[in-house]
N, C-alpha and C positions, 0 to 999 in steps of 0.2 A: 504494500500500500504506500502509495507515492502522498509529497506531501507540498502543499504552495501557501505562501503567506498572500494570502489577498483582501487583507482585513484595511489596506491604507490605500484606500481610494480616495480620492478627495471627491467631496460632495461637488465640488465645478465638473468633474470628469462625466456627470453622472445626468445624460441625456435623457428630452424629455419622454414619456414615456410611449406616447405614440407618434407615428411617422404617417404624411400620406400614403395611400397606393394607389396606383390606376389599376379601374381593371377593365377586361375589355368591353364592358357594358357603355364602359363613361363613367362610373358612381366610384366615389373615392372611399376607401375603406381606410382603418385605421390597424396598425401591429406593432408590435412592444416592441420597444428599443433591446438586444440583447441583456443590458446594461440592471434595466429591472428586473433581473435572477435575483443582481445581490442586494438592489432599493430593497425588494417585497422582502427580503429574508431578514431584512435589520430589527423588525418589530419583536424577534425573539433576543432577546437581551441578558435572558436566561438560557443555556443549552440545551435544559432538560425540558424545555418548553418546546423547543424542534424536536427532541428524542418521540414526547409524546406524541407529537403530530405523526408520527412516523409507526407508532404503534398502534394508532388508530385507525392507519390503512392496514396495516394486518390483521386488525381482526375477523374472525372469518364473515362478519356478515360484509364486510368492505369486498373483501375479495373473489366472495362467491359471485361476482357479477354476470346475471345473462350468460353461464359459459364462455365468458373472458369473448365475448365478441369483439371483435377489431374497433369497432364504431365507439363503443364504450370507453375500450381501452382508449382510443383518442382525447374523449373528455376528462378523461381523468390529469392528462398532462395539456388541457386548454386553462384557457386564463378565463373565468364568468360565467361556470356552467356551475350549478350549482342544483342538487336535484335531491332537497331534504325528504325524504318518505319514510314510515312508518316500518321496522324491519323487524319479525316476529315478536310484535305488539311494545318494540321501543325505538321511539326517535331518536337519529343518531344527534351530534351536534352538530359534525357535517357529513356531508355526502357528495363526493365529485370536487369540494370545495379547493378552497387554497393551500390547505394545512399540507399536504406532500411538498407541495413547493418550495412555501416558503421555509417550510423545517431542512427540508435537505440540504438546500443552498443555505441556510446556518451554518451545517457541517462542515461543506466540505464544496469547493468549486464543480465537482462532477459528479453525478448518482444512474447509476444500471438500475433498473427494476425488472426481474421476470418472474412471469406470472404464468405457471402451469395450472390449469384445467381438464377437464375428461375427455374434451373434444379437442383440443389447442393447445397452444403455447403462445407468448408474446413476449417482446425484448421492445424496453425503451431506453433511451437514453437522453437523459437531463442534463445540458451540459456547457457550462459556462467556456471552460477549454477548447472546445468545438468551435462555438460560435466565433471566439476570438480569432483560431488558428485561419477558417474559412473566411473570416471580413461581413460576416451576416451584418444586414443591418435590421431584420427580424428574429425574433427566438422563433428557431427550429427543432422540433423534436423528431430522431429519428426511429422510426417506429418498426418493428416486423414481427409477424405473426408465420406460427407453422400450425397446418393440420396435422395432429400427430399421425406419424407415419406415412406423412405426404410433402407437397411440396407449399412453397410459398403462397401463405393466402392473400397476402397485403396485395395492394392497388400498383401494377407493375411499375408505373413510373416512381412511387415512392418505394418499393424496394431497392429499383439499381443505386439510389443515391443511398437510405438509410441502411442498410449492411454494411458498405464500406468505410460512412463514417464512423458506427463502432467499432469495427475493426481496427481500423486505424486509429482512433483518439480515445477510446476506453481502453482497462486493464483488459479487457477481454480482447484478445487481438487474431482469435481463431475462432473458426466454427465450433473445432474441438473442445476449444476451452468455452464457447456457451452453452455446447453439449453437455460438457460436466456438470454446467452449475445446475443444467434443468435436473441431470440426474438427481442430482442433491436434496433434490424437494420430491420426498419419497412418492407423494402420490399426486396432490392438487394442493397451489399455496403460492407462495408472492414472498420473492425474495429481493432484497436491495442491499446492493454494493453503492457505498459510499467514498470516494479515496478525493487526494488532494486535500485533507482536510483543514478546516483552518487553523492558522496559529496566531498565537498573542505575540507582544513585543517582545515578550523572551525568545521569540522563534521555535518555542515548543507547542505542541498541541496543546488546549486547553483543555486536556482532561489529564489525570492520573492513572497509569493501567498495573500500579505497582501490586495493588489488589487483584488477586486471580480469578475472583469472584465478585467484582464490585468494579466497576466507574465510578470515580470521584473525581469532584472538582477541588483543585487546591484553593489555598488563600491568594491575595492578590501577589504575595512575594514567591506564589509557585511550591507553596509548602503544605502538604496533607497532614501530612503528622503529628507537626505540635499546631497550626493553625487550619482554622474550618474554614472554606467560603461561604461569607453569610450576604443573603439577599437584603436588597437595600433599604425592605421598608420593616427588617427588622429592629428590634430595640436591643435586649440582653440576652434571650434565646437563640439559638440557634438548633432547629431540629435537623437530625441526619438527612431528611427529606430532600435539603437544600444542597446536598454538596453529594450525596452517596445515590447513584442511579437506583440501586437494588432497595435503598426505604421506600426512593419515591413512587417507582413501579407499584409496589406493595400496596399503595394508599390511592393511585391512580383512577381506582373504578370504586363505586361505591356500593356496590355489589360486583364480584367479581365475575365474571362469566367464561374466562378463557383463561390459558396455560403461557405463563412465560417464562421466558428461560432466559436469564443472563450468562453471559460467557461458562453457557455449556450449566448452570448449575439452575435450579426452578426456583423463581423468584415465591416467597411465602406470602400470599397474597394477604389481607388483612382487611375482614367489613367492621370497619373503625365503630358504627353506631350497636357493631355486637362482641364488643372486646371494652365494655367500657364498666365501671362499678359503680354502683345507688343514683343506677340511671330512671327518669323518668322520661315522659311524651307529654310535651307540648306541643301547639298544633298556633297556626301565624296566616290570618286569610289576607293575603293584597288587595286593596280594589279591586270589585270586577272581577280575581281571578279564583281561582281553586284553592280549596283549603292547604296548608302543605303542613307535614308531620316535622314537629325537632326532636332530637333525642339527645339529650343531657346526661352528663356523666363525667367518674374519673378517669383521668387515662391512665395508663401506667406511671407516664415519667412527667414528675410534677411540673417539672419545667416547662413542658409544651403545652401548650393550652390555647385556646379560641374556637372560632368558630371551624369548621370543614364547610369551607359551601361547594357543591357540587350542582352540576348543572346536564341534564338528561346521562347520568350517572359516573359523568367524566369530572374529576374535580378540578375545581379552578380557582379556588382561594384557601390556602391551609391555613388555621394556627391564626385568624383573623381575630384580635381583642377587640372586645366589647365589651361596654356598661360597667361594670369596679375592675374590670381587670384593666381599663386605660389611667387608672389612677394609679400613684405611688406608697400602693400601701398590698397587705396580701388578700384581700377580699378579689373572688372569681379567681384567684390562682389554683391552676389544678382540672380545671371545669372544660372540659370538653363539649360542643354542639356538634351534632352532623344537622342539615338541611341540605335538601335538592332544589333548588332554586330557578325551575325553567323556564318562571315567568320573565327573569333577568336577562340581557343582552349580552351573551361574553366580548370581548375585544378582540381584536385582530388575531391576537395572538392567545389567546384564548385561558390568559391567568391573569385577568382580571375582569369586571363588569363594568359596563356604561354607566360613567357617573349620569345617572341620571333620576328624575323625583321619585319614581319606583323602586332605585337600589338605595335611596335615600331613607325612605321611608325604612324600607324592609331593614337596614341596619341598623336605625333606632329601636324597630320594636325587637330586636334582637338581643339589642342591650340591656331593655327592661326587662325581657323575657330570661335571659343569663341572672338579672341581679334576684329575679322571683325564684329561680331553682337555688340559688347562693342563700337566701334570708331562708328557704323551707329549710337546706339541710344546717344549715349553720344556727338555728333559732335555739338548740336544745345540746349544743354544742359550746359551753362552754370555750376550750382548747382552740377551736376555730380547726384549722387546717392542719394540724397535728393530727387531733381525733380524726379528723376525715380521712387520713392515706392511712391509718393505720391496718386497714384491710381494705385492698383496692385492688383486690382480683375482678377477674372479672366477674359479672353476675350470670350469666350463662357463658357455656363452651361452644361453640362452632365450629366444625370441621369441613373441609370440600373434598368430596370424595376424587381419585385420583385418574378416574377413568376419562377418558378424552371427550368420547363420545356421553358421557354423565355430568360430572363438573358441580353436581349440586351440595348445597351445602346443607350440612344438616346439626341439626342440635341436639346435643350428649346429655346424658344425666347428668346430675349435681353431682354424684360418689363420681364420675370419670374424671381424673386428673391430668393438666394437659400434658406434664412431664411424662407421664404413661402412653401418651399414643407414641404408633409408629413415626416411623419417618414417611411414608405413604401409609394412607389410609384409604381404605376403599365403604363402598356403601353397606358392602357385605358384613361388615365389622362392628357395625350396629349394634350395639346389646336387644334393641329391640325389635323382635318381627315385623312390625308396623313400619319399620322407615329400612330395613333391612337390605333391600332389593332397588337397583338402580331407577328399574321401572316404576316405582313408586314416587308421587310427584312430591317435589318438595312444599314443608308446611307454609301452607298460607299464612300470609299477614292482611291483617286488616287495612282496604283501601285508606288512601290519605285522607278522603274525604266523608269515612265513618269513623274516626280517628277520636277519642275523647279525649282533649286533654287533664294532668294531674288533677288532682287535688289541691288546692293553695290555702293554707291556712294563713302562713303568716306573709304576706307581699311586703310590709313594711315591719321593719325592726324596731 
């Protein structure tokens, strides 16, 4: 893996984004300057904010597309298609949208994607190095599709050019060698080579791979070990989230639904709103919109605390303070929230919300809502926050069972202790008949919008 510093561009370099075109009609269209690979990719400021965009084109409902049709496969590397729909009964956050784009060109100046299916194969190439090398004054993606165990289905004039140029300007410089990679992807799935990656002013990659099981981000002096990189709109925490790939993976989905694997080892996924202790449900309606459920609690590690907002089950604000925990005292330290919040606009870059009167709103009554779970358990508490972590296990166990085609999570008795499960668990290992068997659907939870919230005795202290 080849590597190019292309972080110092000067913003004068950086043409605008559309050009005319004639075409033979007479009607003047408009095509991105090559230049806006690396504009659109600056909105990720965080790395791990392009990683996730990147994981959320592998999930299998991204990929299962129409049997990888060529036409598809097109829009998925266009600029404005955007086709959000409903994908076994959950809306994604995007669909076709921008997030491959602008997260890869984060990484690294060039990205391969191929995509095996039952009928197809298809090779794209994303690629800043190209565009240069050839003098484009449009971003071109070179695209080719095979019938397995046939010949070329692409559009003949766009194969004789797009085979050559991956050959020639990506790592893959052979048929053979993109033979291998399809080998790779055992049956049907979506693989992306990233290379050229980018570096900081040290002229080192911005990440650390000294961890054989972990990506991490060092501190600004290039150092993992005795200093954390911490995000900017922290104060005196710093969660692993922020600098170690394999926490934030972990906390990514807020239900988890698929299998990930970091360099070769399975990330331990984690539903943060069922790993928490002397949790309750409160319930927060918006105007106009749907009731939505919050679920209150200790986390493990006192330090971390705020809110999790998540947004159609992707998270997009960790660890956010509210209501006593923005003061300088320990009241709401400790206090964990999850909410899915999809009536909110994410941003560009999709770790943060549209400031706007809706997430406004929604963040005050968050804060009063955090200081009314703080005054119930602390009212009879003397100690305050001493008594409270002195037992902060959690209050139920959750497991996902380990089968590919299963995934479901299921809930153990109180006697099961987690230091006791395997290292894989399966559904089968159940203590009990009733959830035993993979076939068996996982327990329902009560709609958000039949949702009671607690009991509040005491709101005010």
């Amino acid at each position: 893996m080849s590597d190019n510093n292309f972080d110092n561009q000067n913003d004068d370099d950086i043409l605008p984004a559309t050009i005319p075109i004639q075409t033979n009609t007479g009607l003047r269209l408009s095509a991105l300057n090559p230049k806006y690979l690396h504009t659109n990719s600056t909105s990720h400021t965080w790395p791990f904010s392009a990683i996730a965009e990147l994981v959320v084109v592998l999930t299998p409902s991204t990929v299962e597309i129409q049997s990888c049709a060529y036409t598809i496969f097109q829009l998925i590397f266009s600029f404005g298609f955007c086709e959000k729909v409903t994908i076994k009964g959950h809306m994604p956050v995007g669909h076709y949208g921008n997030g491959f784009k602008s997260g890869s060109m984060r990484l690294g100046k060039d990205a391969l994607v191929l995509t095996k299916c039952k009928s197809s194969r298809s090779i794209a190439f994303l690629s800043q190095t190209y565009l240069e090398k050839v003098k484009a004054d449009t971003i071109m993606v070179p695209i080719v599709s095979w019938e397995n165990g046939s010949e070329c289905i692409s559009e003949k004039n766009a194969e004789i050019c797009s085979l050559p140029a991956i050959l020639k300007y990506s790592v893959l410089n052979s048929l053979s060698a993109i033979e291998n990679e399809f080998t790779n992807i055992t049956s049907t799935g979506t693989r992306i080579i990233i290379f050229n990656l980018r570096k900081g002013k040290s002229s080192n990659t911005e990440f650390d791979l000294s961890d054989p099981t972990d990506v991490l981000i060092p501190d600004d002096d290039g150092n993992s070990a005795e200093g954390r990189y911490k995000r900017e709109e922290r104060q005196d925490h710093i969660p692993a989230s922020d600098y170690s790939l394999r926490a934030y993976l972990a906390i990514l989905y807020l239900k988890p639904k698929m299998q990930i694997f970091l360099r070769g080892q399975k990330v331990k996924t984690v539903v943060i709103q069922k790993s928490l202790s002397k949790t309750e449900i409160d319930t927060y309606k918006p105007v106009n919109k749907r009731q939505a459920k919050i679920v209150f609690g200790f986390g493990q590690n006192i330090n971390h605390y705020g809110i999790m907002m998540y947004h159609r089950n992707r998270l997009i604000k960790p660890y956010v303070r509210v209501g006593y925990q923005l003061k300088a005292n320990k009241a709401g330290v400790g206090v964990i929230g999850v909410i899915e919040c999809s009536w909110l606009q994410p941003t560009h870059n999709k770790q943060d919300f549209d400031y706007t009167q809706l997430y406004r709103s929604t963040m005050a009554a968050l804060g009063v809502k955090l200081n009314e779970y703080w005054n119930e358990k602390c009212f009879n508490n003397p100690n305050g926050l001493e008594s409270l972590m002195t037992e902060n296990l959690p209050d139920e166990l959750w497991v996902q069972c380990e089968k590919p085609d299963c995934l479901k999570w299921r809930k153990l008795p109180d006697y099961v202790k987690s230091e006791d499960l395997p290292e894989k668990w399966y559904c089968s290992m159940h203590p009990s008949p009733e959830w035993n068997k993979c076939s068996i659907p996982e327990e329902e939870e009560n709609s958000e919008e039949t949702v009671k919230p607690y009991q509040k005795l005491h709101k005010r202290l």
